[in-house]
C-alpha positions as CSV (number, residue, x, y, z in Angstrom):
1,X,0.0,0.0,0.0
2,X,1.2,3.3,-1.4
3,X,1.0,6.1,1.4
4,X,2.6,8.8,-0.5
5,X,5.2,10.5,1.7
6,X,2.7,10.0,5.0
7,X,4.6,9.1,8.0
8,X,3.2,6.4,10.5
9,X,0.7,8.0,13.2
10,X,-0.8,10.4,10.6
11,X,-4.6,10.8,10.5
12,X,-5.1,10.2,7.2
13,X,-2.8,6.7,7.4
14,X,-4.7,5.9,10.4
15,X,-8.2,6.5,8.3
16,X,-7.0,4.1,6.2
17,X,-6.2,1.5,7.8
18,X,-9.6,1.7,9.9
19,X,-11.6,1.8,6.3
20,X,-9.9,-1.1,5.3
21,X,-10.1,-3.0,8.7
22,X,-13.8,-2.3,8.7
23,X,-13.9,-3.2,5.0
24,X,-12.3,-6.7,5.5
25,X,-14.4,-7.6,8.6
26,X,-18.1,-6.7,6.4
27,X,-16.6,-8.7,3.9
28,X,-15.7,-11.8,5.7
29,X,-18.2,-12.2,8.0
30,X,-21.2,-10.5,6.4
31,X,-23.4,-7.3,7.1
32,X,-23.0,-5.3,10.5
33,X,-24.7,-2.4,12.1
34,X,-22.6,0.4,13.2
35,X,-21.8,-0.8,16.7
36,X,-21.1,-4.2,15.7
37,X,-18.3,-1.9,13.3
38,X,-17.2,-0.6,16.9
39,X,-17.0,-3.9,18.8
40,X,-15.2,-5.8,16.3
41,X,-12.7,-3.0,15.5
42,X,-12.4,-1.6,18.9
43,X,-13.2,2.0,17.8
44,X,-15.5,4.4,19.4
45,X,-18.9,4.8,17.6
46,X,-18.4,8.1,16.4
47,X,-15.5,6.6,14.5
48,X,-17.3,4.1,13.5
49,X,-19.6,6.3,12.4
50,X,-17.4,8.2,10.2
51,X,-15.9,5.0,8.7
52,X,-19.6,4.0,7.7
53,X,-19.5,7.6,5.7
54,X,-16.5,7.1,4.1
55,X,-17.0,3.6,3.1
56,X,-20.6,4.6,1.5
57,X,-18.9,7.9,-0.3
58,X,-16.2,5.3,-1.9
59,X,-19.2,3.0,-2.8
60,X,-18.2,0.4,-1.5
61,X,-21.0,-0.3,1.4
62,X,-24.5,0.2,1.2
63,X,-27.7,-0.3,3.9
64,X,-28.9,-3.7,3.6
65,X,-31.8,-2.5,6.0
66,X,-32.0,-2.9,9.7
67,X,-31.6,-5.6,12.1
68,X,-35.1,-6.6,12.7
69,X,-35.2,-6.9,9.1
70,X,-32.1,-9.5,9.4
71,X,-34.1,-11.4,12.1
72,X,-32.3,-10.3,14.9
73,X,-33.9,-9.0,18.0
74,X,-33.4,-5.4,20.0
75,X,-33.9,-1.6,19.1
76,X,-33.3,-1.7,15.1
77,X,-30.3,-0.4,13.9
78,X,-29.4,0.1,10.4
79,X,-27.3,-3.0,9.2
80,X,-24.6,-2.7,6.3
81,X,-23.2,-4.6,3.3
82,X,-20.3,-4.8,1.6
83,X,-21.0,-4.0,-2.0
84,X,-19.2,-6.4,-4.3
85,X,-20.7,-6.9,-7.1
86,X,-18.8,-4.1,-9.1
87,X,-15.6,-5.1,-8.8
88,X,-15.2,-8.6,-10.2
89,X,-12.3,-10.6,-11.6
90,X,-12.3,-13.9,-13.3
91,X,-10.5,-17.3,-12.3
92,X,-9.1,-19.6,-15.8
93,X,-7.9,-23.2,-16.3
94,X,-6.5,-23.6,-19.9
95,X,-5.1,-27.0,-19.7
96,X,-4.5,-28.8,-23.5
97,X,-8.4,-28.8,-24.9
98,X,-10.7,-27.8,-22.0
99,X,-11.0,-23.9,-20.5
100,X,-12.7,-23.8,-17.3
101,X,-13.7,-20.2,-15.8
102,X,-15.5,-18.7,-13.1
103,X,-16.3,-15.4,-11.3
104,X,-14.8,-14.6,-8.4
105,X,-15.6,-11.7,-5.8
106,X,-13.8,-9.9,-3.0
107,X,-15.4,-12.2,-0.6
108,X,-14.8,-15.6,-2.0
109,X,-18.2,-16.6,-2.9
110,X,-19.0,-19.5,-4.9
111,X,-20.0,-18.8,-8.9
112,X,-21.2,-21.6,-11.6
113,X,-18.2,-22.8,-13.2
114,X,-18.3,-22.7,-17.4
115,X,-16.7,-25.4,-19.4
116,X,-15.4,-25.3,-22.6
117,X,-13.8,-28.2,-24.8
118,X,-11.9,-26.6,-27.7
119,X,-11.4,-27.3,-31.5
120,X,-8.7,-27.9,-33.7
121,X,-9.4,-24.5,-34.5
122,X,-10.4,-23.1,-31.2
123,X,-6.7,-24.3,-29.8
124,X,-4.9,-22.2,-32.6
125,X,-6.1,-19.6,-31.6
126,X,-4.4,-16.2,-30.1
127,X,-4.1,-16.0,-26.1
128,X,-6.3,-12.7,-25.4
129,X,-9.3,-15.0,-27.7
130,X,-9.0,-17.5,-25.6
131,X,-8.7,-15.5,-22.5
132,X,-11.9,-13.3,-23.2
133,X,-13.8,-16.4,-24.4
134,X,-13.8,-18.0,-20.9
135,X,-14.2,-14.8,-19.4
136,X,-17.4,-14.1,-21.1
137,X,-18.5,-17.8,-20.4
138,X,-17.9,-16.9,-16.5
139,X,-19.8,-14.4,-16.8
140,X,-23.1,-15.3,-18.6
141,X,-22.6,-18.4,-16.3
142,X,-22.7,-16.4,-13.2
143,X,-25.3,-13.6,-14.7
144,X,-23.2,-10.8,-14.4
145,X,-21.8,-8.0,-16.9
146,X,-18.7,-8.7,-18.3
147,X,-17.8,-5.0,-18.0
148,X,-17.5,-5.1,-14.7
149,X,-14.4,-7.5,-14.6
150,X,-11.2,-6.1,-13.6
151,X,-8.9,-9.0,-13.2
152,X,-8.1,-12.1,-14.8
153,X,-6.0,-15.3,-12.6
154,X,-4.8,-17.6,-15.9
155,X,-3.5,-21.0,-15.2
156,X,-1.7,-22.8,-18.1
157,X,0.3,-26.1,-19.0
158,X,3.9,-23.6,-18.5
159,X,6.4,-22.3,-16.1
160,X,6.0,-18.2,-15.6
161,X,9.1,-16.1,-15.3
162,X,7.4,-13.4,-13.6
163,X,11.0,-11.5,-13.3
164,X,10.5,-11.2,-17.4
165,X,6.9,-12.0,-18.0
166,X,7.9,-14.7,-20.0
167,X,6.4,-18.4,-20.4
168,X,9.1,-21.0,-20.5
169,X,8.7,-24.9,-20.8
170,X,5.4,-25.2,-22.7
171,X,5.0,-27.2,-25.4
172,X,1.5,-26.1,-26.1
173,X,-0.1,-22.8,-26.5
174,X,1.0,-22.5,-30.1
175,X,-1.3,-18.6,-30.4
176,X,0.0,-17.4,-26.9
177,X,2.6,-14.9,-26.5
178,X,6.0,-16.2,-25.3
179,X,7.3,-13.1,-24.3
180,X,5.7,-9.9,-21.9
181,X,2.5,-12.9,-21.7
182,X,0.6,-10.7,-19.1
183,X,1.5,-7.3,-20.4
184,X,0.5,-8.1,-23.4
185,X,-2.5,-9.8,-22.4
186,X,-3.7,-7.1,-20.0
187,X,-3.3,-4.3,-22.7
188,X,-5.4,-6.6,-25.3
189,X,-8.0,-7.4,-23.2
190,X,-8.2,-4.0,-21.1
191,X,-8.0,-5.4,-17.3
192,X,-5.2,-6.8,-15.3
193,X,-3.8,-10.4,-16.3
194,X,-2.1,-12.3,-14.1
195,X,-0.4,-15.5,-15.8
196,X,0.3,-18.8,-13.7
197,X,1.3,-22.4,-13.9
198,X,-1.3,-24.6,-13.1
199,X,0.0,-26.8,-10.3
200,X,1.2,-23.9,-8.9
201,X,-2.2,-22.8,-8.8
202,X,-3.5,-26.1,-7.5
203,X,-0.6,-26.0,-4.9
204,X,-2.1,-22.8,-3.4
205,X,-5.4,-24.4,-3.5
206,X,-4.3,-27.2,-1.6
207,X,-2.4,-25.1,1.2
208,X,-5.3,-22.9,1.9
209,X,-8.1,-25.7,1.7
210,X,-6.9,-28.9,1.1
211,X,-3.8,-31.6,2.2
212,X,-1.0,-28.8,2.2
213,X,-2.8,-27.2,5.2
214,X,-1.0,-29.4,7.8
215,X,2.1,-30.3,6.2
216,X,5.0,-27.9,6.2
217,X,6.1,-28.9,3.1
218,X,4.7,-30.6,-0.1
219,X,5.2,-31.2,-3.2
220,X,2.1,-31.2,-5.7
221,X,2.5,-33.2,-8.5
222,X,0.6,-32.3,-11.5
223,X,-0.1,-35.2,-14.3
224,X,-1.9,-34.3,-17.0
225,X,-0.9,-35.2,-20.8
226,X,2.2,-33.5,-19.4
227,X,4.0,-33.7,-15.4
228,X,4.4,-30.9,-13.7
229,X,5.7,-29.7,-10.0
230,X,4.8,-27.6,-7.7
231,X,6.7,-27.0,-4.0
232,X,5.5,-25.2,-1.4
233,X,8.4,-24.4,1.5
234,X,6.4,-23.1,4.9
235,X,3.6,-21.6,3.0
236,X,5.7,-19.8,0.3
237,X,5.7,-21.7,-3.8
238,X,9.3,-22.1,-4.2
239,X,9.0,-21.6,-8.3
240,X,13.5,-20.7,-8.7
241,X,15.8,-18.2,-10.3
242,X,12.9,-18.2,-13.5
243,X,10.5,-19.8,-12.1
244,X,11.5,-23.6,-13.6
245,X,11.6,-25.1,-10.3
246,X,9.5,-28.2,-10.7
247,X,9.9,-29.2,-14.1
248,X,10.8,-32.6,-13.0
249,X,9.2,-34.4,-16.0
250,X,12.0,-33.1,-19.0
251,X,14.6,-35.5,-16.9
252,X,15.8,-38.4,-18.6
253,X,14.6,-42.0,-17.9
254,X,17.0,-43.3,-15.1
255,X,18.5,-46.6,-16.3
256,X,16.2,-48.9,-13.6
257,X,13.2,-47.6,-14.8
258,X,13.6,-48.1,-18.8
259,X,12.8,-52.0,-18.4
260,X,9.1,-50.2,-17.8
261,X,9.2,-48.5,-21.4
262,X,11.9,-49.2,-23.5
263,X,10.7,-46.3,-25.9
264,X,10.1,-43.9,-23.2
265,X,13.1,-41.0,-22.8
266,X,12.1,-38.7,-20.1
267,X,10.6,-39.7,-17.0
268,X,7.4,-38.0,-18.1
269,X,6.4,-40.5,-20.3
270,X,6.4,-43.2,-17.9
271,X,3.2,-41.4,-17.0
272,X,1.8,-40.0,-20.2
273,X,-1.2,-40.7,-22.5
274,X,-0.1,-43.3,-24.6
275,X,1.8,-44.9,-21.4
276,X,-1.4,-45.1,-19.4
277,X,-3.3,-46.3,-22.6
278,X,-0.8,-49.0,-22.8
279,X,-1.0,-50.0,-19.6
280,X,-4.7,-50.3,-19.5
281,X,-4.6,-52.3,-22.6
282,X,-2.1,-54.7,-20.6
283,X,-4.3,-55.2,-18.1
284,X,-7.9,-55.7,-19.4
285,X,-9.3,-51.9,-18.8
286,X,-11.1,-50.7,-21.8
287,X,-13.8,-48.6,-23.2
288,X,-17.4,-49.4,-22.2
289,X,-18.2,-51.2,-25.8
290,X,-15.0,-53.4,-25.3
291,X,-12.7,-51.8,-27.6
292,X,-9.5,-50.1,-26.9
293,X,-9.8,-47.2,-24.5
294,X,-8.4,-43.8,-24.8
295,X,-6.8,-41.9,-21.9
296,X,-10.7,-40.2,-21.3
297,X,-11.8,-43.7,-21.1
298,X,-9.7,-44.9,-18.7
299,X,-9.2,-42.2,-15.9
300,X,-12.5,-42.3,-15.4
301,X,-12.5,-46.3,-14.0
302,X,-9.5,-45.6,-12.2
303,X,-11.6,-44.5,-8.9
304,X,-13.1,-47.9,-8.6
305,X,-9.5,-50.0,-9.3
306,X,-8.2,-51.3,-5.7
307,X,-4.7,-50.3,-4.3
308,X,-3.5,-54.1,-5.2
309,X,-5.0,-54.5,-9.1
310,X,-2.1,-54.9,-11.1
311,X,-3.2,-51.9,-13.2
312,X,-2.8,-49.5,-10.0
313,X,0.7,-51.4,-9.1
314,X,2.0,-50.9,-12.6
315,X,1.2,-47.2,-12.5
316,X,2.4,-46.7,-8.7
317,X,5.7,-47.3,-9.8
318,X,5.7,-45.2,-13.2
319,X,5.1,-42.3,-10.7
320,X,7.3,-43.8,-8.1
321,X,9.7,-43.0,-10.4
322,X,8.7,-39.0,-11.5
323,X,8.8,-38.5,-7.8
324,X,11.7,-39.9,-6.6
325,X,14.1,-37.1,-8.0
326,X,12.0,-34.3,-6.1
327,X,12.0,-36.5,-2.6
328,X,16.3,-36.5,-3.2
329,X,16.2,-32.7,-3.4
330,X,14.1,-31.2,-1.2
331,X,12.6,-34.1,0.5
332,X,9.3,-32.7,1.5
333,X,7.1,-33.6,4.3
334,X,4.3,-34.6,2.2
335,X,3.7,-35.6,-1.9
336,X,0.2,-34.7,-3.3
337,X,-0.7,-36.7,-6.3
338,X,-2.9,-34.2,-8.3
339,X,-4.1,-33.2,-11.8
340,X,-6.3,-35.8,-13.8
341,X,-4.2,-39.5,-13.0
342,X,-3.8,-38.1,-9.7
343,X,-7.3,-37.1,-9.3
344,X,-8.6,-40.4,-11.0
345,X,-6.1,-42.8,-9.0
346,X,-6.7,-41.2,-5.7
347,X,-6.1,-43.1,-2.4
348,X,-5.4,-45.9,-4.2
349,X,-2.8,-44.5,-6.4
350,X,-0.8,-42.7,-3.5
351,X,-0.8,-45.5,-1.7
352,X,0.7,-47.7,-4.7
353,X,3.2,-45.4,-5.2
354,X,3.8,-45.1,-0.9
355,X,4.5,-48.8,-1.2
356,X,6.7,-48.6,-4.0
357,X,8.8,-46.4,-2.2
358,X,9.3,-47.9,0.9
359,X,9.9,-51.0,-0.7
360,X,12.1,-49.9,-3.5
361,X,14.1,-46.5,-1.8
362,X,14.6,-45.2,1.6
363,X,12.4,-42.5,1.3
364,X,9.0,-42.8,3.3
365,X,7.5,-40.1,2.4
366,X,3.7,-39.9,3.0
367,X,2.2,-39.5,-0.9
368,X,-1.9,-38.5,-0.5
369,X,-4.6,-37.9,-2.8
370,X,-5.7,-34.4,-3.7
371,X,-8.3,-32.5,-0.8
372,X,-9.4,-30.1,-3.4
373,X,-10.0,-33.0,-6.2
374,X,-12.9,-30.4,-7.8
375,X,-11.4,-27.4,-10.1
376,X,-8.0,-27.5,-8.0
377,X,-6.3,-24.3,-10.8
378,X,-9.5,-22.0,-10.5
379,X,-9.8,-22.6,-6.7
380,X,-6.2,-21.3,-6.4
381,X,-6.5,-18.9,-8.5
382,X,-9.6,-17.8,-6.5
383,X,-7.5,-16.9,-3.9
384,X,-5.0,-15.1,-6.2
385,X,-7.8,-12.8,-7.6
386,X,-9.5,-12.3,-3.5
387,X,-6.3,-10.5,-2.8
388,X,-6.4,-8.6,-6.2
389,X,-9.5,-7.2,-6.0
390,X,-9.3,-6.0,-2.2
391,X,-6.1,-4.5,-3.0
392,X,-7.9,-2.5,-5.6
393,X,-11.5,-1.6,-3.3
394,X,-8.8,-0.4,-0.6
395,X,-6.7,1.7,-3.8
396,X,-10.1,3.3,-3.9
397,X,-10.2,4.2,0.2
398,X,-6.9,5.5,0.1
399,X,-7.5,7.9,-3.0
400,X,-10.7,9.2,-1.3
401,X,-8.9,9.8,2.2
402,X,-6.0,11.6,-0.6
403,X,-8.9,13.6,-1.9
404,X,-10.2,14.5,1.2
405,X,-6.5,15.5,1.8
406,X,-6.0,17.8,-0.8
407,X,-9.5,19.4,-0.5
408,X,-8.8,20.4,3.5
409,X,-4.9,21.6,2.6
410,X,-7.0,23.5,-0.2
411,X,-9.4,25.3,2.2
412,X,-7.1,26.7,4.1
413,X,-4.6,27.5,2.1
């Protein structure tokens, strides 16, 4: 927060921070009369008072009636609400053929999610297309004007140096920008773009609501038609000097795993497509009419396969394998199998893969199934976009206090 040459223990910083402390409290825990302001804050009621004024002159509070209204009891008292939907931002999963986008709001509330399966043609396409496609879906999903969003959280199949804005290990995207991605992005589209890589994304998800609350350290690992990392150190993404870190699935097959796949030359496609697809084959899993099944055939059984089916063993140790390396670096408390196989595989897979290191390394690291299995990218970036779009209602209370400012030094000048 910018307070433009004002020292600590000045009014107007002081203002400031009681707006935006009375902000954040309507907006977590819902609509509040004046006093209930007071109580929480631990302000006088003439301050209080004053805050309701300047909250209602930025627009963002408005009366939401009174409390007998609300259904509580007592002398009525007006009661207040935080006003959020005018500052919106949208929350976008662009993984190889699917988009999946949803509204978010400065409190965290729950929109529809749209889905979106793309062409041939659709996958050509230029980012900001994309992009403003699966923001307009958001938005006629969750009724809302378009106009109104501000932000835009993008997860995608890449590593993001944010020091250069550039996207680095992707072997997809062919219509997005490689270089200046969210600059360039933000000026197409006209709001702010913020670009990240998906597990990342998932591994913030996971943290706030899922198995990396406990843990003080994970790793997520992301496999999808590619394998991606994600390493969270106390609460902080570790993502390196250009934001590689995790990009575990370009190393080479190590020489006790190629019996597995003979034709396979980075550890990633121990666990890809065609490796699951031949795996399924090899052990009796196909398509519902009996024919061969695809990968989108087979995830989908993988939920009902026990821990001990040959199928699950077989696969357990193909990820055994991706996982190993990150365990020998940074040896984390906890692995999260995530992204579609480790979604599909669940308990069963992690504890496959649990066995197969205890049995086959000296690692005993606990490996667990996702806790956010639904939407993991756009409930991360969910929390991304929260922060972005507070940061921007309390912008707004700090340039009315500045206002207010100028206007007094005015008067009396």
């Amino acid at each position: 927060m910018s307070t433009r040459g004002r020292t600590p223990g000045q009014p107007a910083l002081l203002r400031v921070l009681n707006d935006r402390a009375a902000l954040a409290l309507l907006l977590d825990d819902g609509p509040m009369t004046r006093n209930e302001i007071a109580q929480r804050t631990g302000l006088s009621k003439p301050t209080a008072a004053e805050i309701i004024r300047r909250l209602e002159a930025a627009g963002l509070i408005r009366e939401a009636g009174t409390e007998s209204q609300a259904g509580r009891r007592g002398p009525s008292a007006v009661v207040y609400q935080a006003i959020t939907d005018r500052d919106l931002a949208v929350a976008v999963d662009v993984q190889l053929v699917d988009v999946r986008s949803t509204v978010v709001d400065a409190t965290g509330r729950t929109y529809p999610v749209a889905e979106h399966r793309m062409s041939e043609t659709e996958m050509q396409d230029p980012g900001e297309d994309i992009v403003a496609a699966a923001v307009g879906r958001a938005a006629a999903a969750a009724g809302v004007d378009p106009d109104l969003v501000t932000a835009v959280a993008v997860g995608v199949q890449a590593s993001v140096d944010h020091a250069t804005d550039t996207l680095i290990f992707t072997d997809g995207l062919p219509g997005w920008p490689r270089e200046q991605v969210s600059e360039t992005l933000s000026k197409q589209l006209g709001v702010q773009v913020l670009v990240e890589n998906d597990a990342n994304l998932a591994a913030i998800a996971e943290r706030n609501m899922g198995a990396g609350r406990t843990p003080e350290s994970f790793a997520l690992f992301w496999m999808a038609e590619g394998l991606g990392m994600a390493l969270d150190l106390d609460g902080r993404l570790h993502t390196g000097a250009s934001g590689a870190a995790g990009e575990l699935g370009y190393l080479s097959v190590p020489a006790d795993a190629l019996p597995l796949d003979p034709t396979a030359t980075i550890v990633a496609d121990l666990i890809s497509e065609s490796a699951i697809i031949a795996l399924a084959a090899e052990h009796g899993i196909t398509a519902p009419d009996g024919s061969a099944a695809d990968w989108r055939q087979v995830l989908p059984q993988l939920p009902g396969l026990p821990e001990q089916h040959p199928f699950t063993i077989a696969l357990g140790e193909r990820v055994g394998h991706n996982v190993l390396p990150a365990l020998a670096v940074a040896d984390p408390e906890t692995v999260v199998l995530h992204g579609p196989t480790g979604i599909a595989g669940g308990p069963a897979l992690a504890a496959a893969v649990t066995a197969w290191l205890r049995t086959r390394t000296r690692w005993s690291t606990a490996v667990v199934a996702p806790g956010v299995p639904d939407t993991p990218v756009l409930h991360g970036a969910r929390h991304v976009l929260i922060d972005v779009v507070r940061t921007a209602l309390g912008d707004r209370l700090e340039r009315i206090s500045d206002d207010a400012a100028e206007a007094a030094t005015a008067e009396h000048a």
